[in-house]
Legacy VTK file of the C-alpha trace (Angstrom):
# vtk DataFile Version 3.0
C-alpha trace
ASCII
DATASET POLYDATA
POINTS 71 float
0.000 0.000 0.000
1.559 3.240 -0.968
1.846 6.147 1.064
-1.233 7.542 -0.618
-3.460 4.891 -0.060
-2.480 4.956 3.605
-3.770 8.878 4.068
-6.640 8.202 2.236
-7.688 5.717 4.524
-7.108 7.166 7.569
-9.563 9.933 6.355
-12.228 7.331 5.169
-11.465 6.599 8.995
-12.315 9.758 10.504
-15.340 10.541 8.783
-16.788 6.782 9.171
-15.950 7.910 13.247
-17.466 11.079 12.799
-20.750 9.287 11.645
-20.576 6.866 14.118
-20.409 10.225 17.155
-22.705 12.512 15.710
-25.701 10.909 16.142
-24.547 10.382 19.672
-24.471 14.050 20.383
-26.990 16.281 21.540
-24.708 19.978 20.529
-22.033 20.546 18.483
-19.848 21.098 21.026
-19.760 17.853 22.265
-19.502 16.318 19.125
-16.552 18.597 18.176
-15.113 17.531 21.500
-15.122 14.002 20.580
-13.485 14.346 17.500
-10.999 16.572 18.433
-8.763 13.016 19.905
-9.086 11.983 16.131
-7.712 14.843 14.225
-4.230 12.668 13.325
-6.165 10.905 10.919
-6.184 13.623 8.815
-2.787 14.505 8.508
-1.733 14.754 4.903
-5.067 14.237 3.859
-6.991 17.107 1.470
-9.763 17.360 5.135
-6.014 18.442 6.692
-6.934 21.419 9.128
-4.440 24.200 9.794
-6.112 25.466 12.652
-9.019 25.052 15.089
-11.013 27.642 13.375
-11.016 25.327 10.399
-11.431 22.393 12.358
-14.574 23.890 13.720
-15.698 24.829 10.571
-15.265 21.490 9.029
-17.230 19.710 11.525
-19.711 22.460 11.707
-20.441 21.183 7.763
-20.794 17.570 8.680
-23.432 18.598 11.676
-25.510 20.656 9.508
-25.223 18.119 7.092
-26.233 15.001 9.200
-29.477 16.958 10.668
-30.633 19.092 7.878
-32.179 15.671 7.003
-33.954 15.778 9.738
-35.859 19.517 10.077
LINES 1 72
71 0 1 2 3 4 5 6 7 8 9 10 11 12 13 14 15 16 17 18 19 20 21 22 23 24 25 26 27 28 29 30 31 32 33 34 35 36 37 38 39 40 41 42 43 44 45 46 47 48 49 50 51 52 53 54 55 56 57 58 59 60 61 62 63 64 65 66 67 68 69 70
């Protein structure tokens, strides 16, 4: 597996956590909380944060995202 590959799987790991935590959490806080431990998955990858602002942002997408479906 090239080096590639490897990055682009731990990605497809952090968002197939994030699904798994978001439905789990009641704010976004908490959910940013939990995913906060997981942000090494992303290194090198093109979801690759340079700050918490971004972070933030990112997961902010993903919330409105998963419950938009649901209002």
């Amino acid at each position: 597996m090239g080096m590639s590959n490897w990055i682009l799987d731990n990605e497809e790991q952090f968002w197939n956590k994030a699904d798994e935590v978001i439905g789990e959490c009641e704010a976004f806080e908490e959910f940013v909380g939990k995913m906060k431990p997981h942000t090494d998955l992303l290194m090198g990858s093109p979801s690759e944060c340079e700050n918490d602002i971004d972070f933030e942002n990112m997961m902010s997408d993903a919330w409105s995202e998963k419950w938009s479906k649901y209002y």
